[in-house]
N, C-alpha and C positions, 0 to 999 in steps of 0.2 A: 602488721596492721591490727591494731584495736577492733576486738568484734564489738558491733552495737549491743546495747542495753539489752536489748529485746528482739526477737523475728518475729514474724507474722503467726499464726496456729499451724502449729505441723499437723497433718495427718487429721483433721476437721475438716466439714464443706465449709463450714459456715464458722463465724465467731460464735462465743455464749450467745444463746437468745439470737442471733444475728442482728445484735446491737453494732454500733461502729465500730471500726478498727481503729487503734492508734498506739502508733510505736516510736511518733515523734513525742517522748515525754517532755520534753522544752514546751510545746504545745499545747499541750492536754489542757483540753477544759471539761470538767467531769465531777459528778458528785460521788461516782462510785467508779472503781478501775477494776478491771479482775483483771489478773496478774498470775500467768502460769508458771512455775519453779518446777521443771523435768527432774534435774538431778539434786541430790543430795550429795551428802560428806562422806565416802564408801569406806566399809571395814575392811577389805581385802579384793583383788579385781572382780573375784567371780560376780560381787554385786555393782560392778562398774554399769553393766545393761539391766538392773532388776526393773521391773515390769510397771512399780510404781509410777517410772516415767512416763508411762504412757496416761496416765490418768488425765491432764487435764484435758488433752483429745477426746476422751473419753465424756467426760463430763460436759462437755462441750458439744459434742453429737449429743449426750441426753437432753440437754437443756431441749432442743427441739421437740422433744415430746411431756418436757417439762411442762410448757405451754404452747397453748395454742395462737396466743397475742395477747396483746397488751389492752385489748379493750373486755378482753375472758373476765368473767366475775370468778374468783378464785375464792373457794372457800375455807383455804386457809387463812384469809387475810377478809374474808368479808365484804368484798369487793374487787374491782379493777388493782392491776398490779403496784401502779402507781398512786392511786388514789387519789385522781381529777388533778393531782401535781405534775407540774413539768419538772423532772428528772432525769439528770444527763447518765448517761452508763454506757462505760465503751468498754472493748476488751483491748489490751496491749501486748497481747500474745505473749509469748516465753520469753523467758532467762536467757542469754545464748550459753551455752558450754563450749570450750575447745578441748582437742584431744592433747595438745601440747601443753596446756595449763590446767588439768582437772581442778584445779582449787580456787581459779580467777572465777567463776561463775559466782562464787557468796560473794564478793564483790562488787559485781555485777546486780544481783538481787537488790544487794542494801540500797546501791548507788539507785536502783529503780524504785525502789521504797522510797525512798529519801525523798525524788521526783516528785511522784505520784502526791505525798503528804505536801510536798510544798506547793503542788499547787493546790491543793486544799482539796484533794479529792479523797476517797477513802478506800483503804487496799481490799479488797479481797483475793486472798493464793487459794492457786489450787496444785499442792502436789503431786508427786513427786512424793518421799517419803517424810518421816517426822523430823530429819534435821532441815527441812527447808524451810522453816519459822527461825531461826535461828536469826540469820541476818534482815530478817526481817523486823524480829526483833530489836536489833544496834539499831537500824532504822529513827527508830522512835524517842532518840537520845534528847533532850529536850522538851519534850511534850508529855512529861508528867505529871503528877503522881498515875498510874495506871495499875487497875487490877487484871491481873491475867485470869481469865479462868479457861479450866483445860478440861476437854473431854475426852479421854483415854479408858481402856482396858488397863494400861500400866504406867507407872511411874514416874518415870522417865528423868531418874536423878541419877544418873553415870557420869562418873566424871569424865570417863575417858573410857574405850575399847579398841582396841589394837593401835593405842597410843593415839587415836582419834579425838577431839572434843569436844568435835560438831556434829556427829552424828544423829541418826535416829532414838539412840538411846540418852540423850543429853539435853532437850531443846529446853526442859524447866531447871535444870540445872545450868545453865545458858541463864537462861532469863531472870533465876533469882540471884545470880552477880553484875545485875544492870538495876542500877539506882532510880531507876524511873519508874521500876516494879516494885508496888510498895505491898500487894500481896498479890497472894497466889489462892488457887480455890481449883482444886482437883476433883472429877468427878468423874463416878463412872469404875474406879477402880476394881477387879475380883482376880479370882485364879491366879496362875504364878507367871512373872516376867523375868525381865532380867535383874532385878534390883532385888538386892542383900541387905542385911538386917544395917550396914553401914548408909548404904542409901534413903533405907526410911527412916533411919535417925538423923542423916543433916538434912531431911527434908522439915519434918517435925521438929526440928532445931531451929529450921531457917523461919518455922512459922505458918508453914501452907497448911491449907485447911483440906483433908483427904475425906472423900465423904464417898464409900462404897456403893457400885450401882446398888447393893441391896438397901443401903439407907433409902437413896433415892424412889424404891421399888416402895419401901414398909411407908416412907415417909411424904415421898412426892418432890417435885420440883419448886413446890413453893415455901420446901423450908429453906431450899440455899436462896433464892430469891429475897426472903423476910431479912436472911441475914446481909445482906447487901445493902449499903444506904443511898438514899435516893441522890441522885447529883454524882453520883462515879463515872470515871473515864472507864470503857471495860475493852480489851481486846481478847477475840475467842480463837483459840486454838482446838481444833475438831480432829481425835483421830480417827480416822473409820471404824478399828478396833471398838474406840468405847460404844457404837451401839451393836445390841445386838445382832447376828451373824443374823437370823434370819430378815431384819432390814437390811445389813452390811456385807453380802458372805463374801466379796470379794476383799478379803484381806489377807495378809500372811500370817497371821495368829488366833486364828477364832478363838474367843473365849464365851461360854453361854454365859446366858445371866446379862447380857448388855441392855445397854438403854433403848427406849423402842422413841420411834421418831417425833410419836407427839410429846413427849419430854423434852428432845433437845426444841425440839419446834417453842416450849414453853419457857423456856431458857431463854430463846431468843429475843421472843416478844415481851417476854418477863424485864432483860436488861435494859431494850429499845424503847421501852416505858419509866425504865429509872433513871438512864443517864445515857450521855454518847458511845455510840460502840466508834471504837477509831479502827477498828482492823478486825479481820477474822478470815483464818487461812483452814483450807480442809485438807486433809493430807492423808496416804497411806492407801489409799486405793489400787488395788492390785486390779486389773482389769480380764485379762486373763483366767480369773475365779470366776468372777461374773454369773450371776446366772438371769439371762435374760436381760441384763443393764440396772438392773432395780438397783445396785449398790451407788453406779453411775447417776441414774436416775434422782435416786434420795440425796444425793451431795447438790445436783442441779434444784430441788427443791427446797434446799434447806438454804439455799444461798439468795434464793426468790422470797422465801420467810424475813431475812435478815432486809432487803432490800424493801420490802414492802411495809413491815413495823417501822421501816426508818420513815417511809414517807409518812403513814399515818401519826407519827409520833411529832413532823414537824422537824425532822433532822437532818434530812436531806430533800432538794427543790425546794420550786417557789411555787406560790399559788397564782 
């Protein structure tokens, strides 16, 4: 028997926000889906259970202290969450995985991507690790030109690790061999990963534009902003790595020096003012780090950012 697309929220009381449930994707009527992806493409068993998976549970129990309702004046957004718009947003729960097929789940992913986009509503993932953008990205096969921009600690141009090439360490080397990425815009980059002087050269070969959180720090978020032109398709790739550990400490690689939250926050509203954002997946959250949920926390925050510049912007809902 075929598992379904999707199950319900494991291990949450409630959905994000405790907006509605739905996992009949044939169904779905929705301006925004959040869309949880447990597992990724593992390097060897022992990361077969890595702890990632548990995050969008996680993010899900924060959302509740994210907000308090929908009619809260939020002073990240200057108002109501909404913005006097009527805005549909439901959650679709998880991925399924089986033990007998570890690799059917990206399958599964895209097929729910696929879903979601057709009926015209807009993904938001919550990982799971950084290969789970991956099939999210094939998702999007047709609905180009799009700029991806990524926020990372690292690189993430491997072609392959332990013969893998879906993994954590792959999803923009993934994503710059799909024709409907017509650029790339990295940010956030410092300290050392996994990537070799061969990886930052077919990166810088293939065109992506790498801009170190310390650019960011000297320079601000509104020089990569400036450089963006107005009317672009943008889908954002968030790893928890790229902000700083003292917003993010739940990750498996701290790097100091990361981006602090009102930056990506200005990211956000910066793009949802230039042009459509069609996706935007957060990933990498180790929850088990955690300290106090705040890493939890800021992902449920950053994702109420995205959803609220879209209504003020006039991108999603009706008046």
């Amino acid at each position: 028997m075929t598992p379904p697309l999707t199950q319900p929220p494991r291990g949450a009381a409630r959905t994000f926000m405790g907006f509605p449930p739905c996992t009949d994707l044939d169904a779905l009527e929705a301006d925004v889906a959040i869309l949880g992806i447990p597992f990724g493409a593992v390097y060897d068993l022992a990361e077969a259970a890595n702890d990632q998976s548990n995050a969008p549970a996680a993010v899900r129990a924060q959302s509740l202290l994210a907000s308090d309702g929908l009619d809260r004046w939020d002073f990240d957004l200057d108002g109501p969450l909404f913005a006097g718009r009527e805005v549909r947003v439901v959650d679709c729960g998880d991925v399924t995985a089986a033990l007998r097929d570890p690799a059917a789940h990206y399958a599964r992913a895209e097929a729910a991507a696929q879903k979601i986009l057709a009926r015209g509503a807009l993904p938001v993932v919550i990982g799971g690790d950084h290969g789970v953008p991956i099939p999210v990205f094939r998702a999007f096969e047709g609905r180009g030109p799009l700029t991806l921009v990524h926020i990372d600690a690292h690189l993430d141009w491997r072609d392959e690790v332990n013969g893998v090439p879906d993994g954590y360490s792959s999803p923009i080397r993934r994503a710059s061999e799909l024709p409907w990425f017509k650029r790339i815009v990295q940010i956030g980059m410092r300290g050392q990963g996994s990537a070799r002087e061969d990886e930052v050269r077919a990166a810088r070969d293939w065109g992506a534009e790498i801009v170190t959180a310390h650019e960011i720090h000297d320079q601000g978020m509104a020089a990569v902003l400036s450089s963006l032109p107005e009317g672009g398709r943008h889908y954002i790739t968030i790893d928890a790595d790229g902000l700083d550990p003292s917003v993010m400490p739940a990750v498996a690689a701290p790097v100091p020096g990361g981006l602090w939250f009102h930056q990506v926050r200005a990211l956000i509203h910066g793009l949802a003012a230039k042009g459509p954002i069609v996706g935007m997946d957060l990933v990498e959250i180790t929850p088990a780090r955690d300290v106090n949920g705040i890493s939890s926390l800021a992902a449920a925050r950053l994702i109420l950012n995205l959803i609220g510049a879209l209504a003020r912007t006039g991108r999603i809902g009706r008046v």
